[in-house]
Every structure is written in structure tokens, then in C-alpha cells.
C-alpha positions in Angstrom: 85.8 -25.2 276.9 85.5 -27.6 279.9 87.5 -26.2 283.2 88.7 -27.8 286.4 89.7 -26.2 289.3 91.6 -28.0 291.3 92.0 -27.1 295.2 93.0 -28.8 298.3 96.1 -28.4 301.2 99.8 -28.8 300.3 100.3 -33.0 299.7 97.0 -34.0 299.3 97.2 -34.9 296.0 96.3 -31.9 293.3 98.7 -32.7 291.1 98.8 -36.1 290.9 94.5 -35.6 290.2 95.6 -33.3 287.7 98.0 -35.2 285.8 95.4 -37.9 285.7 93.2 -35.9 284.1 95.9 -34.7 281.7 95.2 -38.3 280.7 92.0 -37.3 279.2 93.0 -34.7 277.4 92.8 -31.6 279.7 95.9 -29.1 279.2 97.1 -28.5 283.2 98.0 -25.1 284.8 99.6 -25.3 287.9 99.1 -21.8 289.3 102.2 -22.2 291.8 104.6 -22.7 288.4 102.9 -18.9 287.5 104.1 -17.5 291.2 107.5 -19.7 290.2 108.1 -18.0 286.8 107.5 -15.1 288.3 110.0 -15.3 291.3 112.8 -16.3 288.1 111.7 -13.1 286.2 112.6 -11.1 289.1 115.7 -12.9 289.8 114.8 -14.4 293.2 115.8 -18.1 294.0 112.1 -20.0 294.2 112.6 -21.2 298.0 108.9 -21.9 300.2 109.1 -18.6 301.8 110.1 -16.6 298.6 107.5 -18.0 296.7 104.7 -17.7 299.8 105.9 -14.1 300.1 105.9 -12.8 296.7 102.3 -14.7 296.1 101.1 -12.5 298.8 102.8 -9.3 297.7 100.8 -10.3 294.3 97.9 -10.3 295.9 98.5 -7.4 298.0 99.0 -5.5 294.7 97.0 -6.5 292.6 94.0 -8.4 294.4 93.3 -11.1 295.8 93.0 -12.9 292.1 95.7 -12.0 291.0 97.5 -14.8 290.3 94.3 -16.7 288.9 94.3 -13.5 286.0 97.8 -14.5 284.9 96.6 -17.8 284.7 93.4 -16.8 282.7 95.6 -15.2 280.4 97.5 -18.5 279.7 94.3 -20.4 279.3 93.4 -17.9 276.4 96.3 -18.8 274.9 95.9 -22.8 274.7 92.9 -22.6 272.9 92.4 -25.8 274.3 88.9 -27.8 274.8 89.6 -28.7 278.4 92.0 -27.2 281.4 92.7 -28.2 284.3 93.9 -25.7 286.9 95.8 -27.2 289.8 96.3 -25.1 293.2 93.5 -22.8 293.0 93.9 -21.0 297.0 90.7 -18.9 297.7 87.1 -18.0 296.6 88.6 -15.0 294.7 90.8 -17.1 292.9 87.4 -19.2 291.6 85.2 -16.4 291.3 87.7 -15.0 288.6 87.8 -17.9 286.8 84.0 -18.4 286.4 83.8 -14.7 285.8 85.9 -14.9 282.6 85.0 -18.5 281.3 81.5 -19.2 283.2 81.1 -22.6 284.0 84.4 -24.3 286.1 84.1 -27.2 288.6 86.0 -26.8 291.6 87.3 -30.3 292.9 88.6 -30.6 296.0 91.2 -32.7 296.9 91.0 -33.9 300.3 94.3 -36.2 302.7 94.4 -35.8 307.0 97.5 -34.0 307.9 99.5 -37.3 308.6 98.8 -38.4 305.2 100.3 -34.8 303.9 102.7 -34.6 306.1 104.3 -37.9 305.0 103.4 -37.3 301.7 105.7 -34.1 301.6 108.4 -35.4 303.6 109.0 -38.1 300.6 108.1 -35.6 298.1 111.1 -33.7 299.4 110.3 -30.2 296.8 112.4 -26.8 297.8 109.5 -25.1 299.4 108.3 -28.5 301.6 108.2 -27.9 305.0 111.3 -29.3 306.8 109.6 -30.9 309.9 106.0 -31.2 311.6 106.1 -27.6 313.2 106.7 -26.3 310.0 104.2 -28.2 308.4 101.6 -26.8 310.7 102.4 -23.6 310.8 102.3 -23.5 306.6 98.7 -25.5 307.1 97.5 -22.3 309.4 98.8 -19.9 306.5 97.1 -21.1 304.0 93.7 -21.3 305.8 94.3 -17.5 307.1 94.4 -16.8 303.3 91.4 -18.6 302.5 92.6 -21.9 301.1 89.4 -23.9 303.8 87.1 -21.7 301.5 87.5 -22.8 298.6 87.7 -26.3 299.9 84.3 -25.8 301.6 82.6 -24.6 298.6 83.9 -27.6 296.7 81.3 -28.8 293.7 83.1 -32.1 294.2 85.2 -33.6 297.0 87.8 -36.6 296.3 89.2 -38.0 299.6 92.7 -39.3 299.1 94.1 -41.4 301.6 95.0 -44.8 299.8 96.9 -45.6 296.9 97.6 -43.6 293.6 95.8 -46.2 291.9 92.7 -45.6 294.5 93.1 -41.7 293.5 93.1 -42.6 289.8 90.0 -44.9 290.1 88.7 -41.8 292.0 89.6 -39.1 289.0 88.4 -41.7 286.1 85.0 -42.3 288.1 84.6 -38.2 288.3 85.6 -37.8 284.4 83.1 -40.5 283.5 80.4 -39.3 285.3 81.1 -35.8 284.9 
């Protein structure tokens, strides 16, 4: 099985890359739907700072990977020959992954905070931040939790400041050479 981890800062473009990829054939696990189903199991509404809170109580718990072994248990499942994982948040989170499959290629998604900012502001999801304070103060979280990491360690870096079509170029140019 061929896996993808996908990593990079909220709005700069992991899920778009990871829907293009779909296109080749990939199955896609977005590990934030796993902290979202989670949050409905409990009965909590799946607002930014329920989710951010009970991801951290997860990994309080249950270790810093955990979140990235509920998702290895739904990769089991697919039996499929390639997945892509979008939203992967810390060297744990990787490390788990290649422990239980091996070979994964982290990809790191890469936009400057204007571009994300804007980016989220039209995207306009429950847990976006609400103004440029906000969005600042959410970047700083998710470096404290090791988000840069993962980023630095990167096997591959896409930059992602144009278009969608410039992004999918970018993701069809990775698949072919990859």
C-alpha cells in the first residue's frame, strides 16, 4: 500500500491536495473528521474549541498519537492500495504511521498567513477563526503542539500560493514523479 501524509497549517491547502490525489485513486482520511466523529459520539456540538480541546484531551490520554492510531485502524479497514491521510499535526502522529505500515511520504503543504487567513475567511467552516487575532493565536497553538515539526521534516514541500489549478499542476507533477 502506497501512503501520504498530508501536513501543513490550517488553509493552506491539505485538502484540496488531498482531494486531488483522490483523483488518482488514493482513498483520503482526514484525521480532523476522526476528532469530529468523536466529539458526535460523545454528544458535544463540533465547534473550533471543542474539537481543539477534546484532540488534546486525546492526546493527553492516550499519547500524543493518538488520534493517528484511530486512523490506522480505519486504514486497515479499506484494504485499499493507496491512502492519503490529510491533517497529520506532529512527528508522533508520522512516526506511528510509518511504525505500522513502513514507508509513508509526508507532504507538506505550504501558504503565508495572508494567503490562510483569506483562505479561511471565505472558507467560512464552524471551527475557522472569526478574525486575524484569532487566526494567530490558533497558528501559535498548533506550533506549540508540534504542527512546524512535521512541516520541517517534510519529504516533500508544495508551496501554495496561486491558483487551484497551480496546486493541481503541483499534486499531478508529485504523483507523476513520485
Amino acid at each position: 500500500m502506497r501512503l501520504l501524509l498530508i501536513t501543513g497549517m490550517p488553509g493552506s491547502g491539505k485538502t484540496t491536495a488531498a482531494r486531488y490525489i483522490e483523483d488518482y485513486g488514493f482513498r483520503v482520511l482526514t484525521m480532523g473528521d476522526v476528532v469530529r466523529e468523536e466529539a458526535e459520539r460523545r454528544g458535544l456540538k463540533p465547534t473550533r474549541e471543542t474539537l481543539s480541546t477534546l484532540a488534546e484531551e486525546l492526546r493527553r490520554m492516550e499519547g500524543g498519537d493518538a488520534i493517528a492510531r484511530r486512523c490506522i485502524e480505519r486504514i486497515k479497514a479499506l484494504k485499499a492500495g493507496g491512502v492519503v491521510v490529510d491533517g497529520v499535526r506532529s512527528l508522533e502522529e508520522v512516526e506511528a504511521f510509518r511504525r505500522e505500515f513502513g514507508d509513508a511520504t509526508l507532504i507538506a503543504i505550504h501558504a503565508s498567513p495572508r494567503t490562510r487567513f483569506e483562505r479561511l475567511m471565505r472558507r467560512g467552516r464552524v471551527d475557522d477563526p472569526v478574525d486575524w487575532d484569532e487566526f494567530h493565536r490558533r497558528d501559535l497553538k498548533e506550533l506549540e503542539l508540534g504542527l512546524g515539526s512535521s512541516i520541517a521534516m517534510a519529504d516533500i514541500i508544495i508551496i501554495n500560493e496561486g491558483t487551484l489549478e497551480n496546486l493541481r499542476r503541483e499534486v499531478e507533477k508529485l504523483l507523476r514523479d513520485f
